[in-house]
Structures are given as structure tokens and as C-alpha cells.
LOVORO-281013 format. One record per residue (C-alpha): x, y, z. Coordinates in Angstrom, 2 decimals, padded with zeros to 5 digits. Example, Ala and Ser with C-alpha at 12.3 -4.5 7.8 and 13.67 -1.06 7.14 Angstrom:
2
       xx       yy       zz
   012.30  -004.50   007.80
   013.67  -001.06   007.14
This chain:
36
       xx       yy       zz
   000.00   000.00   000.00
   001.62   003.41  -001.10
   001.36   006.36   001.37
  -000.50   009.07   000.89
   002.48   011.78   000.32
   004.08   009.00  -002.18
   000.89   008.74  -004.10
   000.19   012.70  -004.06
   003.83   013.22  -005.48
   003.28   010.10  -008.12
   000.12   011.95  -009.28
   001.31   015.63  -009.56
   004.03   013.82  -011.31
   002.02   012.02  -014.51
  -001.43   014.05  -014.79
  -002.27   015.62  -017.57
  -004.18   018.10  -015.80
  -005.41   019.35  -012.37
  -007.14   016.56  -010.43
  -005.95   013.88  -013.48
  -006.21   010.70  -011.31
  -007.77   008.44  -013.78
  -005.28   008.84  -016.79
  -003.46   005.68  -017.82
  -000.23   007.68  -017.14
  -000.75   008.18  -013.46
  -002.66   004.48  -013.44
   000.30   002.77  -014.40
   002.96   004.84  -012.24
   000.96   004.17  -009.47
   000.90   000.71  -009.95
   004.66   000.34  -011.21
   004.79   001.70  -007.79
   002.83  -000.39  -005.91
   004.67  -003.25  -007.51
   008.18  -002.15  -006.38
């Protein structure tokens, strides 16, 4: 399970816009995360 801060900075890091949490970017970096 990510953190929250880890996930916030994961998220400002791959969305294509403001409050982008559904993109396949973020998606998958969150998940590539996860996986780590």
C-alpha cells in the first residue's frame, strides 16, 4: 500500500491536468509503484 504523500507526489508527477487521477499515465505509475 503506497502512502498518501508518495501517491500525491506520483500523481502531480504524470497528470495531464489538475485533479488527473484516472489517466493511464498516473494508473500505471501508481501501480509500477505499488509493484516495487
Amino acid at each position: 500500500m503506497l502512502k498518501i504523500d508518495s501517491k500525491t507526489t506520483i500523481i502531480k508527477k504524470f497528470a495531464t491536468t489538475k485533479g488527473d487521477t484516472g489517466s493511464p499515465e498516473v494508473q500505471i505509475a501508481l501501480l509500477t509503484e505499488r509493484i516495487k
